[in-house]
LUMZALO-378542 format. One record per residue (C-alpha): residue in three letters; residue number from 1; y, z, x negated. Coordinates in steps of 0.25 Angstrom, whole numbers, plus 5000, padded with zeros to 4 digits. Layout:
<recs>
rec r ALA	k NUM	v Y	w Z	u X;
...
</recs>
This chain:
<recs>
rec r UNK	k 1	v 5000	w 5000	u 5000;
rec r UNK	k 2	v 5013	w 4995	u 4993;
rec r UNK	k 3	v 5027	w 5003	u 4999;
rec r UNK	k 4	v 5027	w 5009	u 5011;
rec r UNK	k 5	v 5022	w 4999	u 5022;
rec r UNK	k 6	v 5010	w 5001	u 5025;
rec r UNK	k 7	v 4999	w 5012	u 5030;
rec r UNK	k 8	v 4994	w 5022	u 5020;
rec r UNK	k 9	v 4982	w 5026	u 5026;
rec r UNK	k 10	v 4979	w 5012	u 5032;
rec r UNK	k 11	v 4977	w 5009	u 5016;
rec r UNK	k 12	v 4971	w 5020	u 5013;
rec r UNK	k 13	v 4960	w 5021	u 5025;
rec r UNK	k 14	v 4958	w 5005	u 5020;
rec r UNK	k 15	v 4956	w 5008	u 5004;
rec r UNK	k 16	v 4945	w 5019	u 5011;
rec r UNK	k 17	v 4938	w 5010	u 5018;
rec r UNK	k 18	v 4936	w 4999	u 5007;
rec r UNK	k 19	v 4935	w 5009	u 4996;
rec r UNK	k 20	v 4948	w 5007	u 4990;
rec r UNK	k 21	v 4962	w 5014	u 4985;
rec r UNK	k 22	v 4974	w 5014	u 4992;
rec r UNK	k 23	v 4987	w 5013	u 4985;
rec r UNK	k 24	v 5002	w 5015	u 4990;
rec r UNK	k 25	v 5010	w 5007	u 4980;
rec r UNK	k 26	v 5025	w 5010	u 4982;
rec r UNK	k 27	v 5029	w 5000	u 4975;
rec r UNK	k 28	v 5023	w 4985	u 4973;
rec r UNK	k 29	v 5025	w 4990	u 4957;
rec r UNK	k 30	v 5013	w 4998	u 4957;
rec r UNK	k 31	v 5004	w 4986	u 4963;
rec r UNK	k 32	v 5000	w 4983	u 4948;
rec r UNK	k 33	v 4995	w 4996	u 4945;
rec r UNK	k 34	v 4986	w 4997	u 4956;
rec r UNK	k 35	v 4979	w 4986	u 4955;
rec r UNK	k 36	v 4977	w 4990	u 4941;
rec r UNK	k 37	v 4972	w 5003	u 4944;
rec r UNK	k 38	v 4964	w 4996	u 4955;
rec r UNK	k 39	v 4958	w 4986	u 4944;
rec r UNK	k 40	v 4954	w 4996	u 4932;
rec r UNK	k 41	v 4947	w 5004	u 4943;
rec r UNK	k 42	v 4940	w 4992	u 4949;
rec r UNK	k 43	v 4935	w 4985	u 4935;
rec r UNK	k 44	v 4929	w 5000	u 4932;
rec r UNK	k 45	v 4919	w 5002	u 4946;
rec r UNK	k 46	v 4907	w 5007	u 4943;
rec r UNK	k 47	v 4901	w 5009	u 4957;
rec r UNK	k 48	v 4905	w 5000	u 4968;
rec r UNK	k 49	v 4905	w 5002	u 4983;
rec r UNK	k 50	v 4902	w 5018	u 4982;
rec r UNK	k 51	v 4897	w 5026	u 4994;
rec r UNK	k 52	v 4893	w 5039	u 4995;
rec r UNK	k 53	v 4884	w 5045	u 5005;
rec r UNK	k 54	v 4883	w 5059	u 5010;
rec r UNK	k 55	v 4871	w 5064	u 5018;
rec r UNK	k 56	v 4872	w 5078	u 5026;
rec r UNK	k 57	v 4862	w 5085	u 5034;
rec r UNK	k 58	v 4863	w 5086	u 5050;
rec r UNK	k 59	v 4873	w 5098	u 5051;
rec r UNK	k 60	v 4884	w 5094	u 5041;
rec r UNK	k 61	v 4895	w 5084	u 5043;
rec r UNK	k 62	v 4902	w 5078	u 5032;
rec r UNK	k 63	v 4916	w 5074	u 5030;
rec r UNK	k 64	v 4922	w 5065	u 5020;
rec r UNK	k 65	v 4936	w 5067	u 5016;
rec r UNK	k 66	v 4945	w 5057	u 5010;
rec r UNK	k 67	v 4946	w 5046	u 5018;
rec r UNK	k 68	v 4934	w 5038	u 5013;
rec r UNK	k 69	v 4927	w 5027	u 5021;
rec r UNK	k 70	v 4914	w 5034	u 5027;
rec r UNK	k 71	v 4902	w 5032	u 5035;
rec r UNK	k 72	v 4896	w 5043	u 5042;
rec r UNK	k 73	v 4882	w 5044	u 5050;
rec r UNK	k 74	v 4872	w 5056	u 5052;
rec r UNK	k 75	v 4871	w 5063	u 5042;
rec r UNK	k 76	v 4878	w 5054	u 5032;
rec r UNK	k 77	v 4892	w 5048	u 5027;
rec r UNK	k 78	v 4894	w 5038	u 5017;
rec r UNK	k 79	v 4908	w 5037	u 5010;
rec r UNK	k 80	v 4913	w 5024	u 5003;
rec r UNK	k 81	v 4920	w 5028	u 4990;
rec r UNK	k 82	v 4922	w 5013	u 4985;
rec r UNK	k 83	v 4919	w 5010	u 4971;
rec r UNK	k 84	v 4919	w 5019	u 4958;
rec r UNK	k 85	v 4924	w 5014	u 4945;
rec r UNK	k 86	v 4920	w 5024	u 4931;
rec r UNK	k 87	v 4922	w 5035	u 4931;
rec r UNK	k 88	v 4928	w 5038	u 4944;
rec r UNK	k 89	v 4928	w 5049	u 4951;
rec r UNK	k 90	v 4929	w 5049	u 4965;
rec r UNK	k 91	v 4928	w 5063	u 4976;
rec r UNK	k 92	v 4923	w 5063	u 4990;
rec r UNK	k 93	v 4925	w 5076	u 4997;
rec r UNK	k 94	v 4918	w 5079	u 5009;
rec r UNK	k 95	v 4917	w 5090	u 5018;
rec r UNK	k 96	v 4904	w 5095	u 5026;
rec r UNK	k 97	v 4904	w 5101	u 5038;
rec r UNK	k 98	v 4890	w 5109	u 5042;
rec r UNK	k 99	v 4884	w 5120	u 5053;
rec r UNK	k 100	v 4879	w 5132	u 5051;
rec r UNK	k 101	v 4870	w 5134	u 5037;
rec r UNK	k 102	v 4862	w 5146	u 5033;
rec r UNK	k 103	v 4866	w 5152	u 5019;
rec r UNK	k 104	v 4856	w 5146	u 5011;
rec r UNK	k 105	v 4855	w 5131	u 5016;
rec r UNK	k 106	v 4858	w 5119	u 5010;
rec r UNK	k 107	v 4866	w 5106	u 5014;
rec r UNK	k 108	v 4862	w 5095	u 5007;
rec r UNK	k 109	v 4871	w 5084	u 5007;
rec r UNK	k 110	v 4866	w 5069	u 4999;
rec r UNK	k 111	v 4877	w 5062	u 4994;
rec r UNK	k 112	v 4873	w 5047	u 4990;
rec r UNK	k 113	v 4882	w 5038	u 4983;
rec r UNK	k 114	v 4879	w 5022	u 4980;
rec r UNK	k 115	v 4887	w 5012	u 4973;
rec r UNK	k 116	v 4887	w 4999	u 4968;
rec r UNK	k 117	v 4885	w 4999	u 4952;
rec r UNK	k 118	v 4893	w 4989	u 4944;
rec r UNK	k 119	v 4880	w 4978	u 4945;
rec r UNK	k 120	v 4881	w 4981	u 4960;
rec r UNK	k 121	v 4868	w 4991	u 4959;
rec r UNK	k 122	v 4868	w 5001	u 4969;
rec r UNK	k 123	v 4870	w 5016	u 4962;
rec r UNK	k 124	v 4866	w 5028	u 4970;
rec r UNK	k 125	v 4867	w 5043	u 4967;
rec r UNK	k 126	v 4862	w 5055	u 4977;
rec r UNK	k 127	v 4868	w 5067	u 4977;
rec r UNK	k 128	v 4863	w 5080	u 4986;
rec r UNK	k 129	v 4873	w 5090	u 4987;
rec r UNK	k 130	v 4869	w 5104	u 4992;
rec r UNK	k 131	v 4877	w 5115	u 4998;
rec r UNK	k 132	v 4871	w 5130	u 5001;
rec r UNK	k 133	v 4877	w 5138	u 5012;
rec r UNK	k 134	v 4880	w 5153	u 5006;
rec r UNK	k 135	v 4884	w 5164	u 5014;
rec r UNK	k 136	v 4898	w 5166	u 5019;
rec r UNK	k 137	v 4900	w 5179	u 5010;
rec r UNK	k 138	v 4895	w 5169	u 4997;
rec r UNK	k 139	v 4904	w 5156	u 5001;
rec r UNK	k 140	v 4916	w 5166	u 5000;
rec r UNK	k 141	v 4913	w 5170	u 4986;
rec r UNK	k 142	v 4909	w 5155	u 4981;
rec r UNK	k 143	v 4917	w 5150	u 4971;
rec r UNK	k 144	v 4922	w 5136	u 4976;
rec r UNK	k 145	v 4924	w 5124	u 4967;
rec r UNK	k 146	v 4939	w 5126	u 4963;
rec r UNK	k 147	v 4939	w 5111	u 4958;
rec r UNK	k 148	v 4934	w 5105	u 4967;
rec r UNK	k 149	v 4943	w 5114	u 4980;
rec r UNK	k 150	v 4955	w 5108	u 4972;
rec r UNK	k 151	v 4950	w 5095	u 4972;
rec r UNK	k 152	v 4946	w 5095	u 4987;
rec r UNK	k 153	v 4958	w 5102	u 4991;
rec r UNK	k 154	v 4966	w 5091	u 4983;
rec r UNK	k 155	v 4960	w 5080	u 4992;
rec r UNK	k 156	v 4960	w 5088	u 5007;
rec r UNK	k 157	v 4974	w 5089	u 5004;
rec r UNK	k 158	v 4973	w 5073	u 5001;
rec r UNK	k 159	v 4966	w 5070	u 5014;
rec r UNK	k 160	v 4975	w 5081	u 5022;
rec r UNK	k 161	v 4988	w 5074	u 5016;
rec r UNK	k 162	v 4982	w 5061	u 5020;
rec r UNK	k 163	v 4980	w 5066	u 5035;
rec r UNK	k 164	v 4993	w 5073	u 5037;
rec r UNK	k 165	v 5000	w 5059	u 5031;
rec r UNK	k 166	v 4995	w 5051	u 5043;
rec r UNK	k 167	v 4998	w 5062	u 5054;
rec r UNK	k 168	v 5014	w 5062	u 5047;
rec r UNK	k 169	v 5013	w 5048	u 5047;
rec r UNK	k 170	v 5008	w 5050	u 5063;
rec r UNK	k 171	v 5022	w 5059	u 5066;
rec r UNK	k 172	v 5015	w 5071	u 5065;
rec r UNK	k 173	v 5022	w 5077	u 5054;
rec r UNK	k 174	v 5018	w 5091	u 5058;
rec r UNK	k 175	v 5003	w 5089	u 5059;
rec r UNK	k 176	v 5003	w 5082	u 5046;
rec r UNK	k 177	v 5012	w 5091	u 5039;
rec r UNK	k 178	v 5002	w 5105	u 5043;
rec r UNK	k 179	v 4988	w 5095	u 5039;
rec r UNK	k 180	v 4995	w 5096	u 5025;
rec r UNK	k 181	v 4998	w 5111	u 5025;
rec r UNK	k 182	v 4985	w 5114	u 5031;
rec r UNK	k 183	v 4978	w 5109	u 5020;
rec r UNK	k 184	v 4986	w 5113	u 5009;
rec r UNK	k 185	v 4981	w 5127	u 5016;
rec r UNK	k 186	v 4967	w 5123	u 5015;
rec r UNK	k 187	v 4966	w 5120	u 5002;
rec r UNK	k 188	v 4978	w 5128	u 4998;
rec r UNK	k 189	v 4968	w 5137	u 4987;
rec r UNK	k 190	v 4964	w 5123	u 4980;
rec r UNK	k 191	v 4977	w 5116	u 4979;
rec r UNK	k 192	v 4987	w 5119	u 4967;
rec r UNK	k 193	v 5001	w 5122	u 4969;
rec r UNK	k 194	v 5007	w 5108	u 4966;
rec r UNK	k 195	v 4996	w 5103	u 4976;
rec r UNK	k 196	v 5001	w 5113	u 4988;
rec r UNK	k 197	v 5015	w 5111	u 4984;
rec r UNK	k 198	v 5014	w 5096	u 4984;
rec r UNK	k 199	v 5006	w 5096	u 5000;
rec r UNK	k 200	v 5015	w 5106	u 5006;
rec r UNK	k 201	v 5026	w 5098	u 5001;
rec r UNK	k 202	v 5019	w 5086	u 5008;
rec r UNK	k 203	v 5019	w 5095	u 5020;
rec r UNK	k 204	v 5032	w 5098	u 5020;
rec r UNK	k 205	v 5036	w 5084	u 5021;
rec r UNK	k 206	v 5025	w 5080	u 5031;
rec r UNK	k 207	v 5034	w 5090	u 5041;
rec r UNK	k 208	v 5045	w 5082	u 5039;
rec r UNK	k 209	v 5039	w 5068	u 5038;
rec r UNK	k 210	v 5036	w 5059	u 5026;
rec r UNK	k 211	v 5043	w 5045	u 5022;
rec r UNK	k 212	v 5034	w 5034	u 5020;
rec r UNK	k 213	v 5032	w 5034	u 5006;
rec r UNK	k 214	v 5030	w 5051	u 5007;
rec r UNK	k 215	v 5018	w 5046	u 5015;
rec r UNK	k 216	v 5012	w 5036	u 5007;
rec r UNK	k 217	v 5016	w 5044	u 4993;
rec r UNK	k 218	v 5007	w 5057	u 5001;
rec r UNK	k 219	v 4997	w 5047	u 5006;
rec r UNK	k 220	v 4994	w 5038	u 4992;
rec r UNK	k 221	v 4993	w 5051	u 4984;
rec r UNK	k 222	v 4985	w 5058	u 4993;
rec r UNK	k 223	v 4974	w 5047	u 4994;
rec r UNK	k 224	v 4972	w 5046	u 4979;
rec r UNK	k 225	v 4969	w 5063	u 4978;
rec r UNK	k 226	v 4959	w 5061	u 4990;
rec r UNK	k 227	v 4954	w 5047	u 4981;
rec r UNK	k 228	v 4954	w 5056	u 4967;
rec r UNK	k 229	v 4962	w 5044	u 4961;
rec r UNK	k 230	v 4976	w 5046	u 4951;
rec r UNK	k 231	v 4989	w 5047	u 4959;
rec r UNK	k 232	v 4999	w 5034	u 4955;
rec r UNK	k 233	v 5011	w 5033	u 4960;
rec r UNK	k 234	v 5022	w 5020	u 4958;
rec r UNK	k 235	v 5035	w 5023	u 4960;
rec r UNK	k 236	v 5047	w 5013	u 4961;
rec r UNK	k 237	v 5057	w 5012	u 4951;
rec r UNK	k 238	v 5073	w 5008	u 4952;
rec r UNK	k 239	v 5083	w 5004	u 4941;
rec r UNK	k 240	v 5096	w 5011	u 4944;
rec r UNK	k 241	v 5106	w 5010	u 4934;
rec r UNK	k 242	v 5098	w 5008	u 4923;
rec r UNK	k 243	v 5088	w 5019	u 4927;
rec r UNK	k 244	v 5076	w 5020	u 4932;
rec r UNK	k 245	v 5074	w 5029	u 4943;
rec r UNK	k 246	v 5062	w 5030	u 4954;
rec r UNK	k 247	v 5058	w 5041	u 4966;
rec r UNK	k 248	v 5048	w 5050	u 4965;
rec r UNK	k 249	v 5044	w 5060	u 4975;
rec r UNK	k 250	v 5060	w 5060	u 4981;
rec r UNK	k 251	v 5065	w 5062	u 4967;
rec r UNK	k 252	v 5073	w 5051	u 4959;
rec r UNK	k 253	v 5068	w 5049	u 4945;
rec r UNK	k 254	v 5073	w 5044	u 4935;
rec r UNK	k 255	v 5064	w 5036	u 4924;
rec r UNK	k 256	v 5072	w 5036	u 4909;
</recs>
């Protein structure tokens, strides 16, 4: 998406859909770049065409955050991440949802990933990952994965930022505005200060309605936490006087 003219999450639900990336290019200067950044990822895939499959039991339902393009039956969903070039990393969060399980039991979930290798050979890897139900009194006292709290908590916000940006867009301001500070609460213990501060500042002017290229700034950055991929930014440049000067974040700035 080059300016401002044009649907966000239109883009982004597209780039989803065909295992993709979306970009919000604000000015046609940084089309170059991209395609750049596009074309040493493309030369270096390794797997092509990457689904993962996740089998459950009967009493669990599982959701998959991010946005990715899924298909769900009984007992299993399959997520298309697209293709991995080497040495990517890419994370796919999930969150299961089960009845009642005596202290003791085990849910075992399958997780099947296949992909095309470079000679079009089909790869697979099966995974089974098990989770033992404890008593309440010993889940208090668990020590949780503080890494891995911080991560998730990073992309909830990302996903919460992401829902609250098309109700703003929708006229509710409030709604979208109290989706934000209700998650920075949730996750409030796994966030740094710069990372709170940033949000509530985000929830601040939610309230009060954002301009279009607030929305689309929030949106493009928040997409590529939730995607795990480096945060670029272009910014337009303007000779005034001899001196180069640009905007960022409302602050002029000048470039000697």
């Amino acid at each position: 998406g080059v300016g401002l003219d044009y649907d966000e999450h239109l883009l982004e639900a597209m780039a989803n859909g065909g295992g993709g990336n979306f970009h919000f290019l604000e000015t046609v200067n940084a089309i170059p770049t991209v395609f750049e950044r596009e074309f040493e990822e493309l030369v270096a895939v390794t797997l092509r065409d990457v689904v993962i499959s996740v089998k459950v039991p009967d009493n669990v339902n599982i959701d998959v955050l991010g946005g990715w393009s899924t298909e769900a039956t009984t007992g299993r969903v399959e997520i298309s991440v697209g293709n991995l070039y080497a040495n990517q990393n890419k994370k796919l969060y999930f969150r299961l949802n089960h009845g009642q399980v005596k202290p003791g039991t085990g849910l075992t979930l399958t997780v099947t990933m296949r992909g095309k290798g470079e000679e079009d050979n089909l790869l697979e890897l099966i995974k089974n990952l098990v989770f033992t139900a404890v008593p309440a009194n010993d889940e208090e006292s668990a020590q949780a994965n503080e890494q891995l709290m911080q991560r998730f908590a990073e992309f909830d916000m990302g996903e919460k930022v992401n829902e609250a940006l098309k109700r703003e867009r929708a006229g509710d301001r409030t709604g979208a505005s109290q989706t934000i500070r209700d998650s920075i609460n949730r996750n409030r213990g796994h966030l740094s200060t710069p990372q709170a501060e940033k949000y509530q500042m985000m929830a601040d002017e939610t309230a009060f309605g954002l301009d279009e290229i607030r929305r689309k700034r929030y949106h493009r950055e928040d997409y590529e936490i939730q995607r795990g991929r480096d945060i670029y930014r272009d910014y337009r440049l303007e000779l005034i006087n001899g001196h180069l000067l640009t905007n960022i974040e409302g602050q002029s700035v000048l470039i000697d």
